[in-house]
Steps between C-alpha positions, in 0.01 A plus 500: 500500500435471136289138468392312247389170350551310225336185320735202527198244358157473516320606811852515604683880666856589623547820684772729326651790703697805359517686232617582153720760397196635323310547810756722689421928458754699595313683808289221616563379871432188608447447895563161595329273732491357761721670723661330741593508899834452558612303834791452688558159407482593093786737546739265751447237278604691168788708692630141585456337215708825281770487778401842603697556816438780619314541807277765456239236326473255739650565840206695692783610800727662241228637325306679754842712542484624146297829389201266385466294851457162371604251242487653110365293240725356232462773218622221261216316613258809471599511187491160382112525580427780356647392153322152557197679559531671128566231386104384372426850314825551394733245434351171498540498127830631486800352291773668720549746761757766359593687789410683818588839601420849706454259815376693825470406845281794584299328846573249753320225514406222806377215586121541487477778237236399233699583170365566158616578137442694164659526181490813251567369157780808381607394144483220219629452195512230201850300548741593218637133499232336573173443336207415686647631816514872701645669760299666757657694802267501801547737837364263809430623838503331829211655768444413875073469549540847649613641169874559576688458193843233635622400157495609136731388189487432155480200279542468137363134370496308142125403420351305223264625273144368499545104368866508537523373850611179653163434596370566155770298354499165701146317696578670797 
């Protein structure tokens, strides 16, 4: 998690996370922490709320007749974590998402798997439209605590260039 601070007034700090377009290398990874221990109530809850019906994710009788035993978690929900855990060294600073692609389900993942994430920055580039602002393409990967690699996809965001953010641009 990139972190910083900045001087709002005197004898006076506000934390700042994320980072610049400047600051991405094509190459670098970032891992991101903390991981975090998924339960059975995180993935009924989101399976609910989407209107997810199917069984598999939250019926424990169905699911112990399928090939994995027991209820699945949500992959839309795996994944929704492991892009929000990104999110701090990689996009807090962004203007836009562009798009996501190459999604994989590779692993299964259940209730009480500790999952973590890391992101591979793959390209960037100077926007031709707009000044001020890049485009850098990052490969993140989702991993169980035992190293079992459940999730990978790519991500291509819109970042600011150092003192052309929001938060450089309003007292936030």
């Amino acid at each position: 998690m990139t972190q910083n601070w900045k001087q709002v007034g005197p004898n006076r700090y506000r934390e700042t996370y994320g980072r610049y377009f400047e600051d991405f290398t094509v190459g670098d990874i970032y891992e991101h922490r903390p991981g975090r221990t998924i339960t059975e109530y995180d993935n009924t809850a989101f399976t609910l709320l989407t209107m997810n019906t199917h069984p598999l994710h939250f019926d424990a009788e169905y699911a112990k007749h399928s090939e994995f035993g027991k209820p699945l978690v949500n992959s839309a929900f795996t994944l929704a974590v492991v892009a929000g855990m990104s999110v701090s060294d990689t996009s807090q600073k962004a203007i836009a998402n562009l798009g996501w692609s190459d999604i994989k389900l590779t692993a299964p993942v259940f209730a009480g798997d500790t999952i973590y994430a890391e992101s591979e920055v793959l390209e960037k580039r100077e926007s031709k439209s707009r000044p001020n602002q890049g485009i850098v393409k990052i490969r993140t990967i989702g991993k169980k605590a035992d190293g079992t690699v459940f999730m990978s996809y790519e991500r291509s965001m819109l970042m600011p260039m150092r003192g052309h953010s929001v938060e450089d641009r309003a007292n936030y």
